[in-house]
N, C-alpha and C positions, 0 to 999 in steps of 0.2 A: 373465571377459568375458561380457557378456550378450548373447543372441541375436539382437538389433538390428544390437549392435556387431559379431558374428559373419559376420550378412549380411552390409553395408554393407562389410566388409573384402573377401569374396569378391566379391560386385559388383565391388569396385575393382580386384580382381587380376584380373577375367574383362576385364574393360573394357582394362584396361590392359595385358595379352595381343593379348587381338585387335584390338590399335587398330595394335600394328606391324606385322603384314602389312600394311595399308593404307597408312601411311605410310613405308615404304619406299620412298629415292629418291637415286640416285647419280650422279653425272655418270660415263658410260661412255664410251667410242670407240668398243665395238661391243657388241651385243646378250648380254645373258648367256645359257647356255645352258638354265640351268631357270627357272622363274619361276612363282611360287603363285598362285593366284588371287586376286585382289584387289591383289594386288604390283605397285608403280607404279614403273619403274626410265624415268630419263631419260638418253639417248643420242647425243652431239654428233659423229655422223657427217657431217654438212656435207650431210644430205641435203633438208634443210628451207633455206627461204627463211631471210635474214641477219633474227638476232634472235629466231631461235625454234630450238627444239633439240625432238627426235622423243622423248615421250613412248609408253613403249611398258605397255600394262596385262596381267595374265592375266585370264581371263574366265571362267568353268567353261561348259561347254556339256553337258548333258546328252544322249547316245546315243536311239538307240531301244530299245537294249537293255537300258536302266540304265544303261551306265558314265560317267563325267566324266570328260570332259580338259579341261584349260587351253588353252584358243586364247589365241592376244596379238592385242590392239586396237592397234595405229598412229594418233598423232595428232601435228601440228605444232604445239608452247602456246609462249607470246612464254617467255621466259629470266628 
């Protein structure tokens, strides 16, 4: 295998790694309790207006001291 095709392979597995944190997405009842950063889990708690269900995301937030946490973002998106 030549070193083009070498690349090109890993690109594709780096890509294709970090593309499922992001597109992760489940229809829940209630909130999970861990959730990765960038992790987009969708939640039909009937707390949103009819026809849209609570998209819930993690978010990293950087400390002042250095550390990251994941905060979750809340949003209402149509179904």
């Amino acid at each position: 295998m030549n070193r083009t095709a070498r690349l090109t392979l890993v690109a594709a597995l780096l890509i294709g790694s970090s593309c499922g944190a992001y597109a992760t997405s489940r229809p829940l009842s209630q909130e999970p309790a861990d959730l990765r950063a960038g992790q987009k889990v969708r939640v039909d708690d009937g707390t949103c207006p009819a026809g849209q269900v609570k998209e819930v995301m993690g978010s990293a937030v950087r400390l002042n001291n250095g550390a990251v946490i994941v905060k979750r973002v809340r949003n209402c998106v149509r179904r």
